[in-house]
Backbone as CSV, one residue per row, in Angstrom:
resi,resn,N_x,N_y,N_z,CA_x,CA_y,CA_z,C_x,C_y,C_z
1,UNK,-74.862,-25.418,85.397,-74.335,-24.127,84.989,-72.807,-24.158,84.951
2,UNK,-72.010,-24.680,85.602,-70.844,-24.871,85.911,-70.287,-25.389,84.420
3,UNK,-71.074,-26.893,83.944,-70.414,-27.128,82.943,-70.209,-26.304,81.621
4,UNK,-71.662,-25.441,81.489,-71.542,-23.894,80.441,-70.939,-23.286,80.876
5,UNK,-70.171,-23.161,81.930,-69.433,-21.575,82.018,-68.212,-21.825,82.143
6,UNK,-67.620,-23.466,82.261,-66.436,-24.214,81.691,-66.435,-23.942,80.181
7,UNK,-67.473,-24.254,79.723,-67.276,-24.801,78.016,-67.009,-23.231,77.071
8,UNK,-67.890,-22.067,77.878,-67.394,-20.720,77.286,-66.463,-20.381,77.800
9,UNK,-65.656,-20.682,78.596,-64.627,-20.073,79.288,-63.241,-21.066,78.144
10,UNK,-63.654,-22.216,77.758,-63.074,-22.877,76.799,-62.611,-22.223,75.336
11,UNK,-63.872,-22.000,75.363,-64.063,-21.347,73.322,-63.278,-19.886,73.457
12,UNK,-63.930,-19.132,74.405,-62.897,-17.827,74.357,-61.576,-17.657,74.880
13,UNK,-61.255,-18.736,75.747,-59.664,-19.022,75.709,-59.261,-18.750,74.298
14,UNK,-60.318,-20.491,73.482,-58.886,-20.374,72.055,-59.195,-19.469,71.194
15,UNK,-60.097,-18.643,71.513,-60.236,-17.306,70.569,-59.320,-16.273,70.506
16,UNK,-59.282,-16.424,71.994,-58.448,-14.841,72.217,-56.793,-15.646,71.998
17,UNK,-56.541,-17.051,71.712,-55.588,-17.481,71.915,-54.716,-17.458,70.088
18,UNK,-55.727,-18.047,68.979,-56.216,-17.667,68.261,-55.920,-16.402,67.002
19,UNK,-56.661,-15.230,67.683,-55.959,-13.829,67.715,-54.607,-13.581,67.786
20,UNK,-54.554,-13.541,68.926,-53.014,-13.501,69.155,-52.030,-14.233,68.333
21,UNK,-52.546,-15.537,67.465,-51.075,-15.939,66.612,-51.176,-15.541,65.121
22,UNK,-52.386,-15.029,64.557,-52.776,-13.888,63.615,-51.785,-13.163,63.817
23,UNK,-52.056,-11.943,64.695,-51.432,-10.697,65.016,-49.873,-11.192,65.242
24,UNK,-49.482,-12.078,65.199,-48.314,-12.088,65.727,-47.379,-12.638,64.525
25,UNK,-48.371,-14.198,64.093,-48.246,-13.917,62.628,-47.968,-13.366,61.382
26,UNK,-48.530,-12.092,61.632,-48.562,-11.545,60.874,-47.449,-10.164,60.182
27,UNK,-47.235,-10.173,61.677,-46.232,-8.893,62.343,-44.667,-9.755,61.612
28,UNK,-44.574,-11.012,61.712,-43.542,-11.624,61.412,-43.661,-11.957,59.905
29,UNK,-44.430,-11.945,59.094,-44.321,-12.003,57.943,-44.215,-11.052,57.196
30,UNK,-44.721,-9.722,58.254,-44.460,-8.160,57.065,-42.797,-7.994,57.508
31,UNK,-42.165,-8.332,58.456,-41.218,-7.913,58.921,-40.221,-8.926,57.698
32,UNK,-40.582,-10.020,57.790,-39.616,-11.141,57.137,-39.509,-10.680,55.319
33,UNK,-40.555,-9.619,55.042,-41.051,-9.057,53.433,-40.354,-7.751,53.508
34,UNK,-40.005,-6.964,54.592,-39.347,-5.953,54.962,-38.124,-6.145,55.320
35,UNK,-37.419,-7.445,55.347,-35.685,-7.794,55.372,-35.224,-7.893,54.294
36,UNK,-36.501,-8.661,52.932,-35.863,-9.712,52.003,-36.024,-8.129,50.532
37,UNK,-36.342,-6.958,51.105,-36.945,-5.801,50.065,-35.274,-4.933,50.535
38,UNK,-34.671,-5.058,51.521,-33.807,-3.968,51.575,-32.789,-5.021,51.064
39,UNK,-32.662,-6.197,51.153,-31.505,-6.781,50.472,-31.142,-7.436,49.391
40,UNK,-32.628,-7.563,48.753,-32.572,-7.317,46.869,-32.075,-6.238,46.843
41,UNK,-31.557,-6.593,45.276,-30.842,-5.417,44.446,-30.975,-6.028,42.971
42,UNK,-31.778,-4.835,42.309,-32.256,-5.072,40.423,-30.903,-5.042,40.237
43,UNK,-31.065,-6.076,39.095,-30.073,-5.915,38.052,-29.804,-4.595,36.750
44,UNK,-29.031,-4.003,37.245,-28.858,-2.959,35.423,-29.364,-3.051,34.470
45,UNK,-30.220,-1.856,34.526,-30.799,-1.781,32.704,-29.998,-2.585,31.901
46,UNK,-30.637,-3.193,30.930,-29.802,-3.859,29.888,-29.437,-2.916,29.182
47,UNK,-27.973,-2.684,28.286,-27.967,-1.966,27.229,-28.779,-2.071,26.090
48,UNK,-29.310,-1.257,25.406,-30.028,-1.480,23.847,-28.954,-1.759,23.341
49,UNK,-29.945,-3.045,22.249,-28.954,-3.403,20.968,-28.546,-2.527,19.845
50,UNK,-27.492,-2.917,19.967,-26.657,-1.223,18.598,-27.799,-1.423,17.498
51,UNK,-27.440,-0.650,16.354,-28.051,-0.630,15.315,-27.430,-1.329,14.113
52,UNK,-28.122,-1.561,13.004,-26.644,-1.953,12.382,-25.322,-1.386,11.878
53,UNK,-25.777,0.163,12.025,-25.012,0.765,11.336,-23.958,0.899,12.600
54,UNK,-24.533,0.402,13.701,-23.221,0.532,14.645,-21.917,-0.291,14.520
55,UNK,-22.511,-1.309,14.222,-21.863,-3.428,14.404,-21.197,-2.900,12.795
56,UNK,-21.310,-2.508,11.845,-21.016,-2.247,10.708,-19.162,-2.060,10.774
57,UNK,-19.200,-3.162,10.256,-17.621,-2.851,10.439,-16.532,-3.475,11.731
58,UNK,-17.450,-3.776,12.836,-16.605,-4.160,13.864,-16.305,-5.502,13.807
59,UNK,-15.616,-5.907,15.029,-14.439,-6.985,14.338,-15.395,-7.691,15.441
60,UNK,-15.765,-9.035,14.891,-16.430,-9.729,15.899,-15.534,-10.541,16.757
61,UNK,-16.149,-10.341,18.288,-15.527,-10.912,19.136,-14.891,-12.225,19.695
62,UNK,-13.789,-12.688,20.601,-13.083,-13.659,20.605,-12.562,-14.152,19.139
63,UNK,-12.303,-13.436,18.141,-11.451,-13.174,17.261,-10.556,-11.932,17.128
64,UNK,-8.778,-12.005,16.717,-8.249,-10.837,16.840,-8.223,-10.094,15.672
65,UNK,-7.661,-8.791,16.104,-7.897,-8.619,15.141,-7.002,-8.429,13.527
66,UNK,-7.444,-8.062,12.672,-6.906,-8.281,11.312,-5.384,-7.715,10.830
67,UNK,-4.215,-8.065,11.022,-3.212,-7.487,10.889,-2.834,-6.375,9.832
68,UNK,-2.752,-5.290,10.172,-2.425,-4.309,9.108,-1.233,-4.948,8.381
69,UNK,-1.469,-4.662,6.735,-0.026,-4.861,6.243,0.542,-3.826,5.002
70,UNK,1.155,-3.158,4.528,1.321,-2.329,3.840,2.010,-2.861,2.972
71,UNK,1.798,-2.654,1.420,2.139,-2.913,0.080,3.124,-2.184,0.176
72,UNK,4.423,-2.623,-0.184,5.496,-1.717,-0.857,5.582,-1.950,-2.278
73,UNK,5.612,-0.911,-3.194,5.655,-1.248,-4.772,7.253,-1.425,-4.737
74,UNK,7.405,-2.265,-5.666,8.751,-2.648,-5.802,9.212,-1.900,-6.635
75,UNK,10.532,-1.480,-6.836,11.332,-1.008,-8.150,11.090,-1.317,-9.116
76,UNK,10.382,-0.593,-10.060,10.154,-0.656,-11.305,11.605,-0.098,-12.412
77,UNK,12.445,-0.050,-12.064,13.667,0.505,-12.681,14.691,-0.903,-12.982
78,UNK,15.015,-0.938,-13.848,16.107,-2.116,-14.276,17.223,-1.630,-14.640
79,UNK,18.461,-2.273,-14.483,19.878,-1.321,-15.169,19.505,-1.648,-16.577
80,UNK,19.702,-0.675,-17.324,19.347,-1.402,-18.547,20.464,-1.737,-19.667
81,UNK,21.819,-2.237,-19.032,22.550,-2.969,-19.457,22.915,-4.403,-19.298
82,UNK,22.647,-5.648,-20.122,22.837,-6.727,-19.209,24.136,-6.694,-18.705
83,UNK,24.164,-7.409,-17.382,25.526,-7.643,-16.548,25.975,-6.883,-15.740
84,UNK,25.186,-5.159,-15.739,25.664,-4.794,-15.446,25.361,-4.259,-13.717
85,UNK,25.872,-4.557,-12.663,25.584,-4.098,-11.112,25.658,-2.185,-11.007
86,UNK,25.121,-2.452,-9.776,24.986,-1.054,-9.109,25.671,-0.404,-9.246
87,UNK,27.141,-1.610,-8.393,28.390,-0.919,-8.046,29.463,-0.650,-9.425
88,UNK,28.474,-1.015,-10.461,29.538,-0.408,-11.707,29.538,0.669,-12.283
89,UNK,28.089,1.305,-11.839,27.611,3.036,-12.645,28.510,3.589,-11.716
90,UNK,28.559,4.901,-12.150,29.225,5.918,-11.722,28.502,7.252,-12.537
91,UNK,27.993,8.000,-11.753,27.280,9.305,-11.937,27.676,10.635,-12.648
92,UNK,27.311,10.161,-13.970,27.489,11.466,-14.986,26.580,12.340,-15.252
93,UNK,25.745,12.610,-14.373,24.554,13.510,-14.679,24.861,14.311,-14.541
94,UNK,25.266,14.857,-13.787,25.815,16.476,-14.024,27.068,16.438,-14.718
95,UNK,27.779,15.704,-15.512,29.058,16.653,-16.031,28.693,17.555,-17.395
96,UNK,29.494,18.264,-17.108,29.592,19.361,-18.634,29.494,18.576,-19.907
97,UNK,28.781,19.163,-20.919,29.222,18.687,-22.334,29.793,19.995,-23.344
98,UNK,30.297,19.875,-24.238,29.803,20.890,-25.723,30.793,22.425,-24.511
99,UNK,32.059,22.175,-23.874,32.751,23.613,-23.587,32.169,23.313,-22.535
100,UNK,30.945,22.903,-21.742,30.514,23.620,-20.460,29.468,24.360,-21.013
101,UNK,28.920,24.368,-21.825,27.839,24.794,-22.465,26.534,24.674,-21.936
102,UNK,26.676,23.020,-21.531,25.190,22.156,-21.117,25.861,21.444,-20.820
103,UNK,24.624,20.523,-19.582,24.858,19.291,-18.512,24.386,18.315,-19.578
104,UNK,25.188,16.918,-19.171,25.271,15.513,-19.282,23.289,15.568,-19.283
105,UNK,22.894,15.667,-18.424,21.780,14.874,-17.547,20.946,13.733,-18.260
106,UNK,22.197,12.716,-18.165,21.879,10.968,-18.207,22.660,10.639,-17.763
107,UNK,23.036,9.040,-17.954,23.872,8.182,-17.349,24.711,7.787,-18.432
108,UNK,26.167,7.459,-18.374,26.583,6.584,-19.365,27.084,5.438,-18.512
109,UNK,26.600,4.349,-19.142,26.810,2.879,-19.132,27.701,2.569,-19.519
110,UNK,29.234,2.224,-18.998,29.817,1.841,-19.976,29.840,0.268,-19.876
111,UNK,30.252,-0.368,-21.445,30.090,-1.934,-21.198,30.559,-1.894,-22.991
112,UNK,31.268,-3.130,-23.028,31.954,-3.513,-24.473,30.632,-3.242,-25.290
113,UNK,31.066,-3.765,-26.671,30.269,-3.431,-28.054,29.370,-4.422,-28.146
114,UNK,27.945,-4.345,-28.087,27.268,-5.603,-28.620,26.610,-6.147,-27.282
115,UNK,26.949,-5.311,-26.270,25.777,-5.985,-25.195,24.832,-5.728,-25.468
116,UNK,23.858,-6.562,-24.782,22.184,-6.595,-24.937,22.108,-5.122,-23.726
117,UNK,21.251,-3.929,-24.489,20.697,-3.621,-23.819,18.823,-3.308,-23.720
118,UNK,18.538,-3.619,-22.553,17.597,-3.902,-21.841,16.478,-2.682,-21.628
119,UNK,15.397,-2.854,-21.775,14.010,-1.812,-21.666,13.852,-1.655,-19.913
120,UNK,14.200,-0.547,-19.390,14.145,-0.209,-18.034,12.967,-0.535,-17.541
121,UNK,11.678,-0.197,-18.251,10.469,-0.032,-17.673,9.633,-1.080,-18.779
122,UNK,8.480,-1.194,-17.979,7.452,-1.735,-18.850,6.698,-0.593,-19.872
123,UNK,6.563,-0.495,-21.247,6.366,0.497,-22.149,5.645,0.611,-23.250
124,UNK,6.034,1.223,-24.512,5.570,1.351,-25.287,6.389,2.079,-26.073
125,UNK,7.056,1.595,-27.153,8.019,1.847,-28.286,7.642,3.558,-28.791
126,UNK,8.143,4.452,-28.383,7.430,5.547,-29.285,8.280,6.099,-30.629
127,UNK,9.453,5.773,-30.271,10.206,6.465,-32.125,11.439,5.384,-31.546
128,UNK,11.827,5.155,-33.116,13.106,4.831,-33.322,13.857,5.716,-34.286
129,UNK,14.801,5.870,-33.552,15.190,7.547,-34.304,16.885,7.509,-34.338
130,UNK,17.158,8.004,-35.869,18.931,8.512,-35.452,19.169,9.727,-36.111
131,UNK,19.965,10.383,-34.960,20.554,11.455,-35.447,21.992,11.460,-35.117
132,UNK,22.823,12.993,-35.467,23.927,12.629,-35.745,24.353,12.760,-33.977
133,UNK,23.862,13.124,-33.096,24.057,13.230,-31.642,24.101,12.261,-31.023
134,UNK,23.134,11.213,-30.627,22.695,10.368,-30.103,23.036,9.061,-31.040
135,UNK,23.051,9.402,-32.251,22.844,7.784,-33.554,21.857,7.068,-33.413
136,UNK,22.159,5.994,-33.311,20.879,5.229,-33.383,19.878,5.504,-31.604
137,UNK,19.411,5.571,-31.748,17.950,5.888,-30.180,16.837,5.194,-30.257
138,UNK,16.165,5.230,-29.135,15.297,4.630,-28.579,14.324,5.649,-27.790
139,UNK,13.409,5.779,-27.700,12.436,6.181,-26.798,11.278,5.528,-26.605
140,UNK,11.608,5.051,-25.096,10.146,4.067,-24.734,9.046,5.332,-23.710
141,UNK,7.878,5.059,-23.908,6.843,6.136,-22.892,6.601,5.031,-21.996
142,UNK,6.552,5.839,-20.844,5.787,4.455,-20.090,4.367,4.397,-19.741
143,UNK,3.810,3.240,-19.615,2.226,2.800,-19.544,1.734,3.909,-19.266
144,UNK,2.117,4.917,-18.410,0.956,6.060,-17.293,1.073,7.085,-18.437
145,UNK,2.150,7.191,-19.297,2.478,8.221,-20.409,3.236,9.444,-20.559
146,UNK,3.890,9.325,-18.824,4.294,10.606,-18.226,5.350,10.382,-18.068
147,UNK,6.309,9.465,-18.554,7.917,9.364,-18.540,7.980,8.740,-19.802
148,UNK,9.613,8.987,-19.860,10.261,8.353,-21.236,11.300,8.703,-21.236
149,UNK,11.997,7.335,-22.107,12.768,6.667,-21.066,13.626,6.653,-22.843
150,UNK,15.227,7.573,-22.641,15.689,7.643,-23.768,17.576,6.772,-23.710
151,UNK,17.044,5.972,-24.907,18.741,4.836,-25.063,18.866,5.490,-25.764
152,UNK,20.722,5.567,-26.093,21.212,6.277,-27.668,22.739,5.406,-27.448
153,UNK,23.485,5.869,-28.674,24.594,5.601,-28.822,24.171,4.191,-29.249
154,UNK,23.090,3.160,-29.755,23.048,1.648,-29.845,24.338,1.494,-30.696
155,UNK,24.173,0.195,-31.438,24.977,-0.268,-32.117,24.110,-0.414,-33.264
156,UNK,23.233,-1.243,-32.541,22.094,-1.879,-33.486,20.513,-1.892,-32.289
157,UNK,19.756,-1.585,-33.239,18.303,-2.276,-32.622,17.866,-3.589,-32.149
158,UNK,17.241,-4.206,-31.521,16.769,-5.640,-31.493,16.123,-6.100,-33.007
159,UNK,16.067,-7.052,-33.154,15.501,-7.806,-34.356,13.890,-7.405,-33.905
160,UNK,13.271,-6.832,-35.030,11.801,-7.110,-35.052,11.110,-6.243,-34.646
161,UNK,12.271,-4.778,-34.324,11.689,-4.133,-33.034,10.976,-2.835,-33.561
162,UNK,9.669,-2.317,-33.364,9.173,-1.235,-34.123,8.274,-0.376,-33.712
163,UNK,7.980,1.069,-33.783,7.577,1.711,-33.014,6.233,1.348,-32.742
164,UNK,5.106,1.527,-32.076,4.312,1.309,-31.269,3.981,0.178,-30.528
165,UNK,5.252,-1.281,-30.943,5.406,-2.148,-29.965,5.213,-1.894,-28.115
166,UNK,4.684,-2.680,-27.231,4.636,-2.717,-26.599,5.996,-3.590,-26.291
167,UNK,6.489,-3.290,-24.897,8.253,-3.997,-24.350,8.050,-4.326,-22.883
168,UNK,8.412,-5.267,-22.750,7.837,-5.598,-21.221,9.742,-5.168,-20.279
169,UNK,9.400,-5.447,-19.283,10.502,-4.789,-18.635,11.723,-6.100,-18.116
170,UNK,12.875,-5.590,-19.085,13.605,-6.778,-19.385,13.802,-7.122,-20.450
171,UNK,13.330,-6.548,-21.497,13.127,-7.184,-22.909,14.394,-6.474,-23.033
172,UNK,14.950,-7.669,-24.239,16.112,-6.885,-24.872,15.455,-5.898,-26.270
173,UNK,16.273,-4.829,-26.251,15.778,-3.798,-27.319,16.822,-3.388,-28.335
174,UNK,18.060,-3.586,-27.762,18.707,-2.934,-28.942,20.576,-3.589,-27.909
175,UNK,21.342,-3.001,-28.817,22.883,-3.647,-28.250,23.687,-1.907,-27.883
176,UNK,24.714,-2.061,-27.136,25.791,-1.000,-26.671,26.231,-1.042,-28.125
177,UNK,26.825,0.282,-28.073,27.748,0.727,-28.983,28.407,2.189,-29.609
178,UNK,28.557,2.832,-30.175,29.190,4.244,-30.806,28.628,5.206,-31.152
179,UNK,27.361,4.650,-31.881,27.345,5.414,-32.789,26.397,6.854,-32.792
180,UNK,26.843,8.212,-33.443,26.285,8.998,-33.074,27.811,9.938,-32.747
181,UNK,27.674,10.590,-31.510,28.751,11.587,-31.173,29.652,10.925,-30.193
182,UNK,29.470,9.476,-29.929,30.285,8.884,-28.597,31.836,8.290,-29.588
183,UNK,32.877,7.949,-28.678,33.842,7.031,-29.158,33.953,6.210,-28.991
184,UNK,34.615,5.777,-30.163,34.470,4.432,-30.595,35.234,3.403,-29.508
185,UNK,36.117,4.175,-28.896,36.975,3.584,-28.171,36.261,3.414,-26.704
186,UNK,35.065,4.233,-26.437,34.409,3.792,-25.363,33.019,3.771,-25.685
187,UNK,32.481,2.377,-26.000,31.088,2.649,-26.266,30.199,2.224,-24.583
188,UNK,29.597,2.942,-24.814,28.627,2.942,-23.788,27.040,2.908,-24.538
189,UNK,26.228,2.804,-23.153,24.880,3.172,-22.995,24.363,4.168,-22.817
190,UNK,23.928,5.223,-23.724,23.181,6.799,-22.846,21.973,6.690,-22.767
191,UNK,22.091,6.930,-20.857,20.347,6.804,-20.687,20.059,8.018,-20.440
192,UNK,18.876,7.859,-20.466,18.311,9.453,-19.544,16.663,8.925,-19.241
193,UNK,16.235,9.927,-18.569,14.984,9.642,-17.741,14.158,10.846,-18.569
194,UNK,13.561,11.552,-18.348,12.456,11.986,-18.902,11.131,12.362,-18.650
195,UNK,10.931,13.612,-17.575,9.510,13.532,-17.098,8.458,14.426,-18.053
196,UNK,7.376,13.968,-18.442,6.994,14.836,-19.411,5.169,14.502,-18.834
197,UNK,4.443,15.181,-20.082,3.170,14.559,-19.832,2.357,13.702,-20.791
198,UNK,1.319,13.167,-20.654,0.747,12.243,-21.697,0.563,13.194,-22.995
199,UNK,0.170,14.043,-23.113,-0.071,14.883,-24.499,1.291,15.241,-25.395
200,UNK,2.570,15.202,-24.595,3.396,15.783,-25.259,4.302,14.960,-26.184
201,UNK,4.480,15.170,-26.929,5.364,14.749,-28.266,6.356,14.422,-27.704
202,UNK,7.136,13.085,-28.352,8.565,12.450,-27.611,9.773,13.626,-27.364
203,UNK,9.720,14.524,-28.621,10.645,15.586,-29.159,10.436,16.712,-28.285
204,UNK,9.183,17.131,-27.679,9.563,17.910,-26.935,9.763,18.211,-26.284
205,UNK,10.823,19.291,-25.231,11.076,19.528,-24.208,10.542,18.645,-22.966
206,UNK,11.342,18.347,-22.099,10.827,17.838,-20.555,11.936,17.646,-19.566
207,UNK,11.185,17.695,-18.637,12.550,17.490,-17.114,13.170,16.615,-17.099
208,UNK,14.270,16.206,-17.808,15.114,15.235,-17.462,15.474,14.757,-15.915
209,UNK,15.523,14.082,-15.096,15.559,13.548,-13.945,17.008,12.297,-13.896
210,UNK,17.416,12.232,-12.632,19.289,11.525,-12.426,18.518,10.119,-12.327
211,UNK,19.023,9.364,-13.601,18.564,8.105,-12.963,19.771,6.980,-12.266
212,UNK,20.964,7.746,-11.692,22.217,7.018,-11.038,20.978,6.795,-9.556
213,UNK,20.612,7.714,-9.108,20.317,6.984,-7.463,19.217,5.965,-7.747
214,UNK,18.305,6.055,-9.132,17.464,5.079,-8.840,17.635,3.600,-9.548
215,UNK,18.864,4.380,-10.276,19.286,2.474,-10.210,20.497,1.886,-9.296
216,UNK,21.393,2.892,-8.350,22.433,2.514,-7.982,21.999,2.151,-6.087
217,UNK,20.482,2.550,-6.306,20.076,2.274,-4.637,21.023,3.149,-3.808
218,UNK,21.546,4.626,-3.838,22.100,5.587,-3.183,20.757,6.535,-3.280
């Protein structure tokens, strides 16, 4: 009997021994699942991907970006005497003519007999005309149709030159000279400017405008 009540006294030792590393076991593995839960941390919702109409236009990244640059139109105005500088006009647009009657409003050019003078703008020949005021003239329209652009006093016309020619800017058109109501003893260039609109006839009426500041850069 002794040796059975050794051999159960054996088995329920390692039973109850057993048990105990279950339970104890176990206690240490919810605990070790209960350290590793408070010191995760999820990562942030991902953002949604834009749409396209978002990305539309944006400047893709680790590239800079596109330098603004602004067009300046250049001066479209030429002196339209050859040779002649800025610093040589001098501003007759407002003086008196005819008593004080009426204003100048052009420029006179002065420059010897027989210079080339020059088509201010890029154009379109609209009359070649003389009367006893002006003499021989010029009126170019320009491309848009809303200026025009009046020479007088020539000498002579350019060779070849005839109304609905097109004149690029620079072209020679005609030479300095008298004739008309100027003297002989000072021939010049009479310009004038001319704001009008596309429908209107060379002859009629329009705002004459100073063309000293826009060719003398004042």
């Amino acid at each position: 009997m002794k040796i059975v009540d050794r051999i159960l006294t054996i088995v329920i030792t390692a039973t109850l021994t057993s048990a105990v590393w279950i339970v104890a076991g176990g206690s240490l593995i919810e605990n070790a699942n209960s350290s590793s839960q408070i010191k995760v941390t999820r990562p942030a919702a991902a953002a949604p991907s834009p749409t396209p109409s978002e990305t539309a236009g944006a400047e893709p990244l680790d590239t800079p970006a596109a330098e603004s640059t602004v067009t300046v139109q250049p001066n479209q105005l030429l002196i339209p005497v050859q040779n002649i500088r800025p610093s040589d006009l001098s501003d007759t647009y407002s003086d008196s003519r005819d008593g004080g009657s009426r204003l100048h409003e052009a420029l006179d050019i002065m420059a010897p007999k027989g210079t080339s003078v020059l088509s201010a703008t890029p154009g379109v020949i609209e009359r070649l005309f003389q009367s006893d005021a002006g003499g021989k003239t010029i009126y170019v329209r320009s491309v848009d149709g809303e200026t025009i652009y009046y020479y007088a006093h020539l000498d002579d016309y350019a060779q070849g030159l005839k109304e609905g020619q097109r004149v690029r800017r620079g072209q020679r058109i005609g030479t300095v000279g008298s004739s008309g109501n100027a003297s002989e003893d000072a021939p010049h260039l009479h310009f004038a400017i001319l704001q009008t609109t596309k429908d209107a006839e060379w002859w009629e009426p329009a705002t004459a405008i100073n063309p000293f500041p826009l060719l003398s850069n004042r």
